[in-house]
C-alpha positions in Angstrom: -15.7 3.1 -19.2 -17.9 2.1 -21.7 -16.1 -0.8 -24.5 -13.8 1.1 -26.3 -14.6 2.2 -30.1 -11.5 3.1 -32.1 -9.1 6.0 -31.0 -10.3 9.1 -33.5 -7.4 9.3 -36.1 -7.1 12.9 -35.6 -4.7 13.2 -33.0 -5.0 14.4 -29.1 -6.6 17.3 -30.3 -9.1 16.7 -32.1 -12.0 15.7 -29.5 -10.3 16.9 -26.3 -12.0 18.9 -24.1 -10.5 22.9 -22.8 -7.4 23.0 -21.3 -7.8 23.5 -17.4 -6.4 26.3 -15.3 -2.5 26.5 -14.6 -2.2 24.1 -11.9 0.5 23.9 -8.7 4.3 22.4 -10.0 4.9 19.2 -9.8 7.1 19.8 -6.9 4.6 20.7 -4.9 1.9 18.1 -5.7 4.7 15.5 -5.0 5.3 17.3 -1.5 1.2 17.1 -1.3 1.4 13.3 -1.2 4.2 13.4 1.5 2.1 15.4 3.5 -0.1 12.9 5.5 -1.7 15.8 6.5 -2.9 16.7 3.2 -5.9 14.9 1.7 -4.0 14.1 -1.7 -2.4 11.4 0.5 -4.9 9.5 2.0 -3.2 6.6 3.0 -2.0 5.0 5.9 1.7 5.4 7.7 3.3 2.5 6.7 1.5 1.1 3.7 3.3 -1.1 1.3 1.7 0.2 -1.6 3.7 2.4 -3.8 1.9 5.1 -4.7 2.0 6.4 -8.6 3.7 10.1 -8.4 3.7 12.7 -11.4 7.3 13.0 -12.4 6.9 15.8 -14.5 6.5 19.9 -14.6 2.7 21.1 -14.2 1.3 22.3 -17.6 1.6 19.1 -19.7 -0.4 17.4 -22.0 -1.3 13.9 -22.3 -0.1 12.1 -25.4 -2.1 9.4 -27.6 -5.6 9.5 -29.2 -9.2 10.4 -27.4 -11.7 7.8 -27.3 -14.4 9.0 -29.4 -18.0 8.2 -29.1 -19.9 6.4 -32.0 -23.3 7.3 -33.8 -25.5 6.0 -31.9 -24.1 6.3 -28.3 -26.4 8.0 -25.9 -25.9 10.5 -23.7 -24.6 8.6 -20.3 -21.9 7.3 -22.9 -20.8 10.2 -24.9 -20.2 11.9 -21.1 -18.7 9.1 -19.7 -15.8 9.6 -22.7 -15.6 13.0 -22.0 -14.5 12.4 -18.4 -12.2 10.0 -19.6 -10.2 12.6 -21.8 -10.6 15.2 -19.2 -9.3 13.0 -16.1 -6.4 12.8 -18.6 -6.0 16.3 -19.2 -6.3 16.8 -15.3 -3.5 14.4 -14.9 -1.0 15.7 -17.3 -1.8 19.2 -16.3 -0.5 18.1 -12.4 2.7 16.4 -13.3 1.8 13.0 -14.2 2.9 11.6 -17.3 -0.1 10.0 -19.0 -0.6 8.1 -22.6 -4.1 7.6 -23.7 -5.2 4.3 -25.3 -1.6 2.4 -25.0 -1.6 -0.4 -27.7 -1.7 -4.0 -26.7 2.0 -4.4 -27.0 2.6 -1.0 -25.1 -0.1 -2.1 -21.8 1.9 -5.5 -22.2 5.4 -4.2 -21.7 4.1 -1.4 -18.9 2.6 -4.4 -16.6 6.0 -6.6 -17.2 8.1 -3.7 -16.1 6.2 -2.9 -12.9 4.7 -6.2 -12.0 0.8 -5.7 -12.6 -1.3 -8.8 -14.3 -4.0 -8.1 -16.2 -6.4 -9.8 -19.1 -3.8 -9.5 -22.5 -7.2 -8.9 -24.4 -8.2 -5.6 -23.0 -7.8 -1.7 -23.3 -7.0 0.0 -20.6 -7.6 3.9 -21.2 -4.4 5.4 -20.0 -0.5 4.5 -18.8 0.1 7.0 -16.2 3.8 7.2 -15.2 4.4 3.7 -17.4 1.8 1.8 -14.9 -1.9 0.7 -16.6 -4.7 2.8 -15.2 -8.3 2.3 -16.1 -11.0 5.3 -15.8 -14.8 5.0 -14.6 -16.7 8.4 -14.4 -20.3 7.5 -12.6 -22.9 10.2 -15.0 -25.2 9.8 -12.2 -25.4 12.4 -9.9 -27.5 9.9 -7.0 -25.4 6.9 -7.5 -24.2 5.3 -4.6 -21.3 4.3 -3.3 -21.7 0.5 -3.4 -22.5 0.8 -7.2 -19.2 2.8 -7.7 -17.5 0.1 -5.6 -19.0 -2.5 -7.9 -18.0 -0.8 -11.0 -14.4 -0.2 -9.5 -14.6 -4.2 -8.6 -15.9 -5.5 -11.6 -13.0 -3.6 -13.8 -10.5 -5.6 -11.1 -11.9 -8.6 -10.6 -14.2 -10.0 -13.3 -12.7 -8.4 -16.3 -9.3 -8.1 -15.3 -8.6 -4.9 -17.2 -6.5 -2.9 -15.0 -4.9 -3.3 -11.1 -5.2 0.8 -10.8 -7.8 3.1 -11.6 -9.0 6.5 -11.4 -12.3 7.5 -10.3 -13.9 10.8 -11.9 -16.7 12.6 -9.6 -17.1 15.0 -11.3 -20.8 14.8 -11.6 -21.1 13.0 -8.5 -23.1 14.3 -5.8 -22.6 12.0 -3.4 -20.1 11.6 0.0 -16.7 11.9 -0.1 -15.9 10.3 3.3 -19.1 7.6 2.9 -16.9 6.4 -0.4 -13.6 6.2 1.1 -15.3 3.9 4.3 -16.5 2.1 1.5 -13.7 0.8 0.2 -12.0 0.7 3.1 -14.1 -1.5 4.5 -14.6 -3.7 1.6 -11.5 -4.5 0.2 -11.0 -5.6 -3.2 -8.9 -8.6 -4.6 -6.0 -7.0 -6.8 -6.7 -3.7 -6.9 -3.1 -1.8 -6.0 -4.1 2.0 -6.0 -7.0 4.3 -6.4 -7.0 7.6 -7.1 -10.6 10.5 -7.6 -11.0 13.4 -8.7 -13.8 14.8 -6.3 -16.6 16.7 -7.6 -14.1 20.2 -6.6 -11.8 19.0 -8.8 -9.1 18.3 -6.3 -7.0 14.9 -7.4 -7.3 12.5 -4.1 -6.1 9.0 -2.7 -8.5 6.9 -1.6 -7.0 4.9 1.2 -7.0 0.9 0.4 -7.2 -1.6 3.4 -5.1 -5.3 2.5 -7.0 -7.6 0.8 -7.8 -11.0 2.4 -4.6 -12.2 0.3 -2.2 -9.7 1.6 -3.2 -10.4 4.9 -2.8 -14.0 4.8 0.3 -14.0 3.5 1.7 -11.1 6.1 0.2 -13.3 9.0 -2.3 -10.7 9.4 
């Protein structure tokens, strides 16, 4: 995402996109990620991570302020916030309990309860399930999937905003299975779990190999 202007004092409401459809209950979506036969899983048998699971009924609504764009923000960015509110809607609306734009104090208590680091200076867009998530929605139908690796990387890595992240596709038009071999085969340094919403709107888990860390310290 795009640095963050001020959350619009209006409320949730006030620039959130529609509502989407009724989705499945949480129940179910939970069984979906037991499933390995399901794609929501997506992960391996066996992998240490712990996945983040929606704890709540289907039908909710995020709570906390939309980032709003500013005059003079141009299209690509005005879009890119859109997704962001709408990958929150999505989220909510499948179970998951999700605050948009946690305070500093709020992002700093979330990573001390559940052991994620992170720079104290950022603003992550969302707690999801009380964990610090950070959105990026590629605008570009044709990017590819070493750019949306770099953009997942450099939120990781160089800027140290968030350990977790959701990807939007929305207006992606790329390949699902080139972007999961991707990042399989290219781990990245600190990143704990990703999750996409694919172009069909269906909320995935993109598989994540060990870092070069983890597999040190394992004996790998």
């Amino acid at each position: 995402m795009p640095a963050k202007p001020r959350p619009h004092s209006g409320g949730e409401g006030a620039d959130s996109p529609q509502t989407p459809r009724p989705r499945p209950s949480a129940r179910s979506i939970r069984s979906g990620h037991d499933d390995l036969g399901v794609e929501v899983q997506g992960g391996r048998v066996g992998n240490e991570r712990s996945l983040t699971m929606p704890t709540a009924e289907s039908g909710g609504r995020p709570i906390g302020t939309p980032t709003t764009p500013q005059p003079g923000d141009d299209g690509s960015v005005r879009r890119s916030l859109e997704l962001e509110s709408e990958t929150a809607i999505l989220l909510a609306d499948r179970g998951y309990r999700v605050h948009l734009n946690p305070s500093k104090s709020e992002v700093a208590e979330a990573r001390l309860a559940t052991g994620d680091s992170g720079n104290p200076l950022k603003n992550p867009d969302y707690l999801i399930e009380g964990r610090v998530f950070d959105c990026y929605a590629p605008t570009e139908p044709a990017k590819n999937v070493r750019g949306i690796h770099w953009e997942v990387k450099n939120k990781v890595v160089t800027k140290r905003q968030t350990q977790r992240v959701v990807v939007n596709l929305a207006d992606w038009a790329g390949d699902m299975v080139a972007l999961r071999k991707q990042f399989a085969d290219w781990p990245i340094e600190g990143l704990k779990e990703l999750k996409a919403i694919t172009p069909a709107g269906d909320l995935v888990q993109i598989d994540l190999p060990s870092s070069p860390t983890e597999s040190v310290r394992r004996g790998d």
